[in-house]
C-alpha positions as CSV (number, residue, x, y, z in Angstrom):
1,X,59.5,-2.3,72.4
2,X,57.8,-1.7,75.8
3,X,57.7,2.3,74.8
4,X,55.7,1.1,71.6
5,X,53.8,-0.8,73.7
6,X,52.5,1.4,76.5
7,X,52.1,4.4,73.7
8,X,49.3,2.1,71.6
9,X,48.1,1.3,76.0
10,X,47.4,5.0,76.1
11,X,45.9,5.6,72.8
12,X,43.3,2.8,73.4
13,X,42.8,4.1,77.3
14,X,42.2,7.2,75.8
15,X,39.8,6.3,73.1
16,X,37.3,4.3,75.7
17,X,37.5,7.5,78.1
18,X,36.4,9.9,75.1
19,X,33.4,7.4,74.0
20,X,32.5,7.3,77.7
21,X,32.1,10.5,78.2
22,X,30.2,10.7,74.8
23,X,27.4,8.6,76.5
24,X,26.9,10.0,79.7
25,X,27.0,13.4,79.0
26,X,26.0,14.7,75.0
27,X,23.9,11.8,74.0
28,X,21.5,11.7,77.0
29,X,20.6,15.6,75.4
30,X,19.7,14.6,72.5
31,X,16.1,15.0,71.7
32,X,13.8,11.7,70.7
33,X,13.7,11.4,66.8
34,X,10.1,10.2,65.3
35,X,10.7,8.3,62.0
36,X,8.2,10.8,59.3
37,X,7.3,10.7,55.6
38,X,9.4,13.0,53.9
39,X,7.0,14.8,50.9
40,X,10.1,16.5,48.4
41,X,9.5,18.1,45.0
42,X,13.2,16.4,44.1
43,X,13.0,13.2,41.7
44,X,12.7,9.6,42.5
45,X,15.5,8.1,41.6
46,X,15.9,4.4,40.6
47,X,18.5,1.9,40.7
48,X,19.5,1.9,37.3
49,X,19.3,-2.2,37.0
50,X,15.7,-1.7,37.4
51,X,15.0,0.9,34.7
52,X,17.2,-1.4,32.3
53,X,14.8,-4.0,32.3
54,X,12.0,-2.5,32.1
55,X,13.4,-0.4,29.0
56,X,13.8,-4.1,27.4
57,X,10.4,-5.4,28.0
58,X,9.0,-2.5,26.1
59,X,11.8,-2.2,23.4
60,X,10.9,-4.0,20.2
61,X,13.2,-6.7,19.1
62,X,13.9,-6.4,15.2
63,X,16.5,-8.9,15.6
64,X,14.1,-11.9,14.8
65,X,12.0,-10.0,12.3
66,X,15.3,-9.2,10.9
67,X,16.6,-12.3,10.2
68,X,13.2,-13.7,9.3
69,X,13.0,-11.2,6.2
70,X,16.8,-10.7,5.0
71,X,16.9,-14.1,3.1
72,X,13.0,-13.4,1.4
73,X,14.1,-10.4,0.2
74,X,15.8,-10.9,-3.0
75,X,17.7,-8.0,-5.6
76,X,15.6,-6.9,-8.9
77,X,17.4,-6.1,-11.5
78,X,15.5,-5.3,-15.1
79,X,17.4,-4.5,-18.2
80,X,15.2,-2.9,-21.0
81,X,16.2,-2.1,-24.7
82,X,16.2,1.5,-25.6
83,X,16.8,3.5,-28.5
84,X,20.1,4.9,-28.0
85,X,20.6,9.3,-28.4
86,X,21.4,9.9,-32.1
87,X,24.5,10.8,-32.8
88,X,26.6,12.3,-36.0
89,X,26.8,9.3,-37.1
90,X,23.8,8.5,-37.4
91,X,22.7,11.4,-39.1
92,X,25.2,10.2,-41.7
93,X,24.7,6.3,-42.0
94,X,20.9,6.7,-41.0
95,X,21.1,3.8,-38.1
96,X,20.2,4.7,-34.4
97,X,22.0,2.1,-32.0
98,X,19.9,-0.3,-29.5
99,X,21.1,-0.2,-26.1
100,X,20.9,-1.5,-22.5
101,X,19.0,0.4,-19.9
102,X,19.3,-1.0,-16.8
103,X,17.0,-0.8,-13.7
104,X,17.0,-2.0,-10.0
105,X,14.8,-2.4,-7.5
106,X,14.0,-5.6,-4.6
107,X,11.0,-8.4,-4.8
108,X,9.5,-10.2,-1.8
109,X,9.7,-14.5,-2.3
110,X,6.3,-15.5,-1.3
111,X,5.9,-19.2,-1.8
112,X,8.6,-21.5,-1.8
113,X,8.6,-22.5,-5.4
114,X,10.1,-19.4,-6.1
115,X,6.8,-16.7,-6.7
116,X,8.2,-13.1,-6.0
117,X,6.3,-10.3,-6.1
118,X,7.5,-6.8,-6.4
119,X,6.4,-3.2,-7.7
120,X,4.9,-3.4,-11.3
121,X,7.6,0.3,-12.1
122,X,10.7,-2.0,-11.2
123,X,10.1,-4.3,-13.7
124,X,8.2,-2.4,-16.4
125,X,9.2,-2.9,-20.1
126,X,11.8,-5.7,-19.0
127,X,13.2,-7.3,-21.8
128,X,14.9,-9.8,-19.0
129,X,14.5,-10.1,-15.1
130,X,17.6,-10.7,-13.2
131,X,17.1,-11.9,-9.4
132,X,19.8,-12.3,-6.7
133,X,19.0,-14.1,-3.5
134,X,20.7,-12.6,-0.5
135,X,23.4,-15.7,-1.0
136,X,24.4,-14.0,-3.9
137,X,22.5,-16.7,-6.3
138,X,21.4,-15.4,-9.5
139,X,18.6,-16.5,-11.3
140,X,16.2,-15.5,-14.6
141,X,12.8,-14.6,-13.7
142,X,10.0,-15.3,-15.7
143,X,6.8,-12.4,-15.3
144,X,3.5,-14.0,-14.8
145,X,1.0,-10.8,-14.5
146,X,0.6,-7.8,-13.6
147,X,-1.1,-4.9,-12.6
148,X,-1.0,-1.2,-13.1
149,X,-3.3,0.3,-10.6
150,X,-2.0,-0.9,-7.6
151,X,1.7,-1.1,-9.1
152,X,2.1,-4.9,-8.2
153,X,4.2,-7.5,-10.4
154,X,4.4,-11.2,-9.9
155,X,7.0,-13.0,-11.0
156,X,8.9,-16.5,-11.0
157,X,12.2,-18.3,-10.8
158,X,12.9,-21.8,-11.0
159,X,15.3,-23.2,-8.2
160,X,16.5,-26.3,-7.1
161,X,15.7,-26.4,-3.5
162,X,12.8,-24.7,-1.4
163,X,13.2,-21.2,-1.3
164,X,12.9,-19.2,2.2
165,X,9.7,-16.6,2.2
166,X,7.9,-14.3,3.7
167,X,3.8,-15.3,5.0
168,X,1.5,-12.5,4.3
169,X,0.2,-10.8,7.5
170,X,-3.1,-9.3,7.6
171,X,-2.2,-5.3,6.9
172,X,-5.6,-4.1,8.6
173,X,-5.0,-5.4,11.6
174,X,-1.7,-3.2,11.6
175,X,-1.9,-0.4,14.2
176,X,-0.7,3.6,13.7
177,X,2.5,3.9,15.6
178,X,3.6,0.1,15.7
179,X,6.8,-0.6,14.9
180,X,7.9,-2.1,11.5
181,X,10.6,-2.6,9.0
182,X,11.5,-1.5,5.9
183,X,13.9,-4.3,3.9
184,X,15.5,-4.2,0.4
185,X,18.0,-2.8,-1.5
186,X,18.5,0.9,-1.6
187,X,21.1,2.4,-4.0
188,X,22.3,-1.1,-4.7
189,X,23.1,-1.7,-1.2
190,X,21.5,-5.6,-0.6
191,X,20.4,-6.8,2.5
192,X,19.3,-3.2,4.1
193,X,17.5,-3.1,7.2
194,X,15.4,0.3,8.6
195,X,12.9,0.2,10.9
196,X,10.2,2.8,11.5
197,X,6.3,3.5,12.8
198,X,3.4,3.3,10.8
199,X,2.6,7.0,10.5
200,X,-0.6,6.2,9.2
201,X,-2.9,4.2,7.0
202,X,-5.3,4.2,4.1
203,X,-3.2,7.6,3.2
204,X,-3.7,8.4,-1.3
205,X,-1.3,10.3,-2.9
206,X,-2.8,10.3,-6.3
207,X,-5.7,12.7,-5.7
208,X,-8.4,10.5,-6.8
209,X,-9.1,8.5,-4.2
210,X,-7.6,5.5,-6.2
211,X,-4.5,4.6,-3.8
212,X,-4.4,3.3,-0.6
213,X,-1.0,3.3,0.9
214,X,0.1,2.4,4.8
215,X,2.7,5.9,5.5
216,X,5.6,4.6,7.5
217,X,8.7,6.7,9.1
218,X,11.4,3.5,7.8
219,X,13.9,5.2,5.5
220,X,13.3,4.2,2.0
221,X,15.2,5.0,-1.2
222,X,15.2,4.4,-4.9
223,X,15.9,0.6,-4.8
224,X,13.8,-0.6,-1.8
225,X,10.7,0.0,-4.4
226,X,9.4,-3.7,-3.9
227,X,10.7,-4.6,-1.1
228,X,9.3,-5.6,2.2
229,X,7.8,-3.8,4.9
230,X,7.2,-6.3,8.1
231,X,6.0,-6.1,11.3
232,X,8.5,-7.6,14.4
233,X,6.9,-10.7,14.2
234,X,8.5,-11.1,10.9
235,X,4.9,-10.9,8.8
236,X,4.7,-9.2,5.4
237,X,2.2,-6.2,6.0
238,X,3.2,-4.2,3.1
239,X,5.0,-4.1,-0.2
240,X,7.4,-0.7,-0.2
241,X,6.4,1.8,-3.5
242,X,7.0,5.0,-3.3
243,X,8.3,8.5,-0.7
244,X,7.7,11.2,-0.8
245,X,10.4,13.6,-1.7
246,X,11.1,16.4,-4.2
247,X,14.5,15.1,-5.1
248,X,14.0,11.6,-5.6
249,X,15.3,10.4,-2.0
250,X,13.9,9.4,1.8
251,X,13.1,12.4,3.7
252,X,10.7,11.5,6.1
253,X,7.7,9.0,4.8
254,X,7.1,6.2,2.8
255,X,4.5,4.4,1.6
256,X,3.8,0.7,1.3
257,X,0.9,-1.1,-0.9
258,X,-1.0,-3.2,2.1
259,X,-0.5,-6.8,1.9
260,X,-4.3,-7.8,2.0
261,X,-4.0,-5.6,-1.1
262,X,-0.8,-7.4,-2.9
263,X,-1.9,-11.2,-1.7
264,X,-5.6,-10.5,-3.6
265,X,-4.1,-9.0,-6.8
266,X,-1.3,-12.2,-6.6
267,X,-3.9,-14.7,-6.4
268,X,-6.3,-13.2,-9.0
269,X,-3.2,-13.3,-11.6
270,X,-2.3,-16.7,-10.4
271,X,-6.4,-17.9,-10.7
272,X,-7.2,-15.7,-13.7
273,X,-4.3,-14.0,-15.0
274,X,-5.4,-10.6,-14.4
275,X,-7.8,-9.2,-11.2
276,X,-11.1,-9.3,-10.2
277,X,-12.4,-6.2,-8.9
278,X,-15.8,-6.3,-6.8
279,X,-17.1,-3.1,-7.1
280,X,-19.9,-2.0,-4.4
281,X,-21.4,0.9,-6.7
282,X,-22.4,4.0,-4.7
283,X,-20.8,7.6,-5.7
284,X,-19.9,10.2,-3.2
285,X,-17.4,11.7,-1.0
286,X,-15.8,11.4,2.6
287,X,-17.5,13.8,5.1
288,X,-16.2,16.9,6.6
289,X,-17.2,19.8,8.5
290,X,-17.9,21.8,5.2
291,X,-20.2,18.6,3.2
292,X,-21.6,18.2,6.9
293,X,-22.9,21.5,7.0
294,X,-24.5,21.0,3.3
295,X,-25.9,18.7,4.2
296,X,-27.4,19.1,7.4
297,X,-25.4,16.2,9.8
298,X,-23.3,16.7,12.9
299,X,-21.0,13.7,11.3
300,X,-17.2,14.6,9.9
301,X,-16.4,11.0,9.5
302,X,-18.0,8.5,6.8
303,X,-18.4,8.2,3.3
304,X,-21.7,10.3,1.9
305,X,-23.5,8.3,-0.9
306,X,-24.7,11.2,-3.2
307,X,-26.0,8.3,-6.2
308,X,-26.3,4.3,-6.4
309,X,-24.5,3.1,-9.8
310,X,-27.9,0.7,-11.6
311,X,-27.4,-2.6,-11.9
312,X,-24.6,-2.9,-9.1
313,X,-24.7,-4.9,-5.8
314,X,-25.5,-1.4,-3.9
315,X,-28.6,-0.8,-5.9
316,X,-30.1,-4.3,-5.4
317,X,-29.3,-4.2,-1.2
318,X,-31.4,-0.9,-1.3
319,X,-28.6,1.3,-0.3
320,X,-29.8,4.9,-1.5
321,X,-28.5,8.6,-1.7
322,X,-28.0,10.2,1.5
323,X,-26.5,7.7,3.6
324,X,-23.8,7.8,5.3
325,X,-21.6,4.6,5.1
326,X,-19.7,4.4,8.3
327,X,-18.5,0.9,8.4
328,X,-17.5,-2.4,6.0
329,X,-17.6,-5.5,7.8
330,X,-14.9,-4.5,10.5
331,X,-13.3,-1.7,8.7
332,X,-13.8,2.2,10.0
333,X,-14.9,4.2,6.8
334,X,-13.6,8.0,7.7
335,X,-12.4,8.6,3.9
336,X,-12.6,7.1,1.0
337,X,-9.2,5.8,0.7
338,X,-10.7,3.6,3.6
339,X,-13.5,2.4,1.5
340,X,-11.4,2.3,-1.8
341,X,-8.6,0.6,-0.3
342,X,-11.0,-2.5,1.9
343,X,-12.9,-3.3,-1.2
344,X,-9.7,-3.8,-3.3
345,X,-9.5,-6.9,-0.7
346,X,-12.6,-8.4,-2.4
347,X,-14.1,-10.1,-5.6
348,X,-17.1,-9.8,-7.4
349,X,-19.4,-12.2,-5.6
350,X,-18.1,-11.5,-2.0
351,X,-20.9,-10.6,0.2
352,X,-19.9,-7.8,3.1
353,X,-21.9,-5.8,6.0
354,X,-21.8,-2.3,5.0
355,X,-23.0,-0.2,8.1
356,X,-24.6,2.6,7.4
357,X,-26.8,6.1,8.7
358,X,-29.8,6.6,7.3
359,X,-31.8,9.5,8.3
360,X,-30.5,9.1,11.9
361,X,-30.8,5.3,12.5
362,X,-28.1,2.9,12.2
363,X,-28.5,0.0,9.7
364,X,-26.7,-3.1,8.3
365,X,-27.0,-4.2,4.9
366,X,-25.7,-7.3,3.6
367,X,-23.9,-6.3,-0.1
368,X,-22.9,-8.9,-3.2
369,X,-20.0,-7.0,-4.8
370,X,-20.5,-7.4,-8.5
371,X,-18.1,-7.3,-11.9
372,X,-17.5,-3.5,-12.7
373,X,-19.8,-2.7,-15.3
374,X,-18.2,0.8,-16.2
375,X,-15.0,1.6,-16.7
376,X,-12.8,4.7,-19.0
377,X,-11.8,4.7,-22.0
378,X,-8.9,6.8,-23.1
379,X,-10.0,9.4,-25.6
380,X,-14.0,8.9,-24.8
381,X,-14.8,8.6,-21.4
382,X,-17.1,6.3,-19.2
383,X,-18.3,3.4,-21.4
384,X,-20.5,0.3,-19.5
385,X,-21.6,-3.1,-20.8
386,X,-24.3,-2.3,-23.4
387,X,-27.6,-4.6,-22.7
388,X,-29.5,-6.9,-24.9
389,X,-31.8,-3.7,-26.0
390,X,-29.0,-1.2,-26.8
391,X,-27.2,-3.9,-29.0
392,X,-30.4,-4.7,-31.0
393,X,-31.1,-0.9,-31.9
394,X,-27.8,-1.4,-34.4
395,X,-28.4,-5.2,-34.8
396,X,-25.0,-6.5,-33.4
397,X,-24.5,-8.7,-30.3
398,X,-21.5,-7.2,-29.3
399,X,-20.0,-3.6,-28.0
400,X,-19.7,-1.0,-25.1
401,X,-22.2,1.7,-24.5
402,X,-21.1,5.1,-24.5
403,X,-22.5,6.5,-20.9
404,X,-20.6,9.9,-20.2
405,X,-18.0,11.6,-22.3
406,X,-15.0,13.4,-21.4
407,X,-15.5,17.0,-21.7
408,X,-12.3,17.4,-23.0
409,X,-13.5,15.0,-26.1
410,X,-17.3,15.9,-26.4
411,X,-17.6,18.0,-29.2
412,X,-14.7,16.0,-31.2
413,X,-17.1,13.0,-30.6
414,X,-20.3,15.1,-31.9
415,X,-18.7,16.2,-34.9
416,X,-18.5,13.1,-35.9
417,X,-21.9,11.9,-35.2
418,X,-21.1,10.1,-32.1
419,X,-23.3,10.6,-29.0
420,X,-23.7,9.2,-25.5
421,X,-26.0,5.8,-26.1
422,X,-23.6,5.3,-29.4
423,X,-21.5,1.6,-29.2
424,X,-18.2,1.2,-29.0
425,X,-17.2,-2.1,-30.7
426,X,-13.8,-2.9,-30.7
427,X,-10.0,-1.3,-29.6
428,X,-7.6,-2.3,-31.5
429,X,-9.2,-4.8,-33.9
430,X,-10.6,-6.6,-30.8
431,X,-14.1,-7.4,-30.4
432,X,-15.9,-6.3,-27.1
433,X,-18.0,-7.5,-24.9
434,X,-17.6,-6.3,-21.4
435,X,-15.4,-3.6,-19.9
436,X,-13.2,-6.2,-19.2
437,X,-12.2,-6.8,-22.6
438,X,-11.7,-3.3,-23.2
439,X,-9.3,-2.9,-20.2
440,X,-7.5,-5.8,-21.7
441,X,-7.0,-4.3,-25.4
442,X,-5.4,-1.2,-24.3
443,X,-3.2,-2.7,-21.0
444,X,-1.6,-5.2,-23.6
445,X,-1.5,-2.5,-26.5
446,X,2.0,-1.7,-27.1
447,X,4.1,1.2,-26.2
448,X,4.1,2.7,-30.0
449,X,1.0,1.0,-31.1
450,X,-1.9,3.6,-32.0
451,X,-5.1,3.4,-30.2
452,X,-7.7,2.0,-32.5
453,X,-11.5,2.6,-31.8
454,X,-14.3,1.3,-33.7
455,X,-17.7,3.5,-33.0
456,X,-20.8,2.8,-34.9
457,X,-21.9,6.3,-35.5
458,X,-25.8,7.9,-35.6
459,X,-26.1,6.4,-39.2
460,X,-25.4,3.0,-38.1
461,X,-22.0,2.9,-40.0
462,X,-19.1,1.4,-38.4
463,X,-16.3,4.0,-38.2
464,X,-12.6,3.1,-37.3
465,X,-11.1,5.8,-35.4
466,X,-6.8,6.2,-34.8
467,X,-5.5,8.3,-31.9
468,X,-1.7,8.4,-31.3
């Protein structure tokens, strides 16, 4: 024990003599350190707590858009009746069998009374409109309008409770590169979630300036036509249509109908059954550096007015040919699709501030959008409401003057004594007296049903004409 002892003695003896010497005699040499800025080309490096939260203040949370949506977001299903493929036995007992055709797609509840509204291609030519709610609930739905051009459907189910639903949210206020999500029903999968950027806005696929689509990155598929697109606050900015794809599936964009777009044509079916359109009434096209150069601006962006339609709410503001519209109210006008796709917000009677160039000065003119007063007519061409002194020239108070014919038909049309000026009286055995009664005889014309024009030709005579 005392050999343990006096061994740790002479370890700690030892240990105090070397830091001693440490002192007096090396550190004493050492130079006087000043404290500098070190400037490095290495990276910063930051505790990695810090760089977590900042990463979630900036990160968008979809979970509460999420679970806002899922339950609003119902499952389409529409079952048509089709003529079955003939078979041999047909051919020999001269039937051809009925049968099912079945369709999906997804709907948005909107109200909760149970109004849906989904893509006018998911339910077309339903013979009966099967909905189930994301609790699985099935009901019948009943279809309450329509409308082709912008491919929007409304339709209704009857429930015993309060339904959960979606508010619109105003889609021009949506921003490119904000976050969203895509929800529906892709391949039959319900309850889907994806969640994207707005890519951009106002974008047409069509080719004639008659679409106006928001272009999203969320994956879409067959199945989600319908469905919602929402922003993270939960708000319905857009009704999911169509991709684009050349095999039928997502593969990289889709496009959503704007929701100041659906919520007009859903309250003009619910008002009026079918939709208002205010039309402004200037012809034209979207600048670029090519029209620019023809005609003599410096501007790439705006909408050239080469004629004013007469009688429309353009013509009676004074807006003329050669301006350049540049803004609506609070809306940029670069294309067309911009212009197109703001005034298919409006109805006739709706007053808005178009800004415009005109011959280098910046004006605003107040507009009253006004009832279309032209529209086409398969088979013809541009027809407009006839006035009071075309109608008297063949002593009738009814029918649609012909204004411009399709090229395609012209010299059929001559042939037979039929010129531009000549009146259009009824389609379909159905008297007319604005364009909007024409537009109404051949939406509800049926699929096989012939279309049926009545002209009164250069010798007065009424003619009945039958195009399949």
């Amino acid at each position: 024990m005392k050999k343990i002892l006096s061994l740790v003695g002479v370890s700690v003896l030892g240990g105090l003599l070397t830091l001693g010497g440490y002192k007096l005699f090396i550190e004493k040499q050492q130079p006087e350190q000043l404290a500098v800025e070190q400037v490095s080309d290495l990276p910063v490096y930051v505790p990695t707590n810090t760089t977590l939260n900042n990463s979630a203040a900036i990160t968008p949370n979809f979970v509460e858009a999420a679970e806002k949506s899922l339950d609003a977001v119902v499952h389409v299903k529409n079952t048509a009746i089709v003529s079955a493929p003939i078979t041999m036995g047909d051919y020999f007992f001269g039937r051809s069998q009925p049968r099912a055709q079945v369709g999906t797609g997804s709907g948005v509840i909107i109200s909760p009374t149970g109004y849906i509204v989904t893509n006018n291609h998911v339910i077309q030519n339903a013979n009966e409109i099967s909905i189930t709610l994301n609790n699985n609930k099935t009901y019948m739905a009943e279809l309450v309008g329509t409308d082709e051009a912008t491919d929007i459907a409304l339709i209704k189910i009857e429930a015993d409770e309060d339904l959960p639903f979606l508010a619109f949210g105003d889609s021009d206020n949506a921003k490119i590169g904000e976050w969203v999500l895509a929800v529906g029903n892709p391949f039959n999968l319900n309850s889907t979630v994806t969640a994207g950027i707005i890519s951009a806005k106002s974008r047409d696929l069509s080719g004639r300036n008659t679409q106006s689509f928001i272009q999203t990155d969320a994956a879409v598929n067959p199945g989600n036509s319908g469905g919602a697109l929402v922003n993270t606050e939960g708000n319905l900015i857009g009704i999911n249509t169509a991709i684009s794809s050349r095999d039928g599936s997502y593969i990289g964009y889709s496009f959503a109908v704007p929701s100041n777009i659906a919520r007009k044509i859903v309250n003009d079916i619910m008002e009026y059954g079918n939709v208002q359109n205010g039309i402004l009434g200037v012809v034209g096209s979207a600048l670029n550096s090519q029209t620019a150069e023809q005609i003599g601006t410096d501007m790439t962006e705006g909408f050239y007015v080469s004629d004013v339609t007469e009688d429309t709410g353009a013509e009676k503001a004074g807006i003329k040919s050669g301006d350049i519209i540049k803004k609506i109210d609070n809306v940029e006008i670069n294309k067309f699709s911009d212009l197109s796709g703001y005034l298919k917000t409006k109805s006739p009677n709706d007053e808005v501030k178009v800004t415009l160039i005109r011959n280098g000065n910046k004006e605003i003119v107040p507009v009253t959008l006004l009832k279309p007063s032209q529209t086409i007519i398969q088979t013809i061409g541009m027809v407009k409401n006839a006035s009071k002194t075309d109608l008297k020239k063949f002593d009738i108070d009814y029918g649609l003057k012909i204004y411009e014919f399709d090229e395609r038909y012209k010299a059929y049309w001559n042939r037979e004594g039929i010129k531009e000026g000549s009146i259009v009286t009824r389609i379909n055995g159905k008297k007319l007296y604005s364009v909007d009664d024409a537009q109404n005889a051949i939406k509800t014309r049926s699929l096989n049903e012939p279309l049926q024009i009545e002209v009164i030709n250069s010798q007065g005579e009424k003619v009945v004409y039958n195009f399949r």
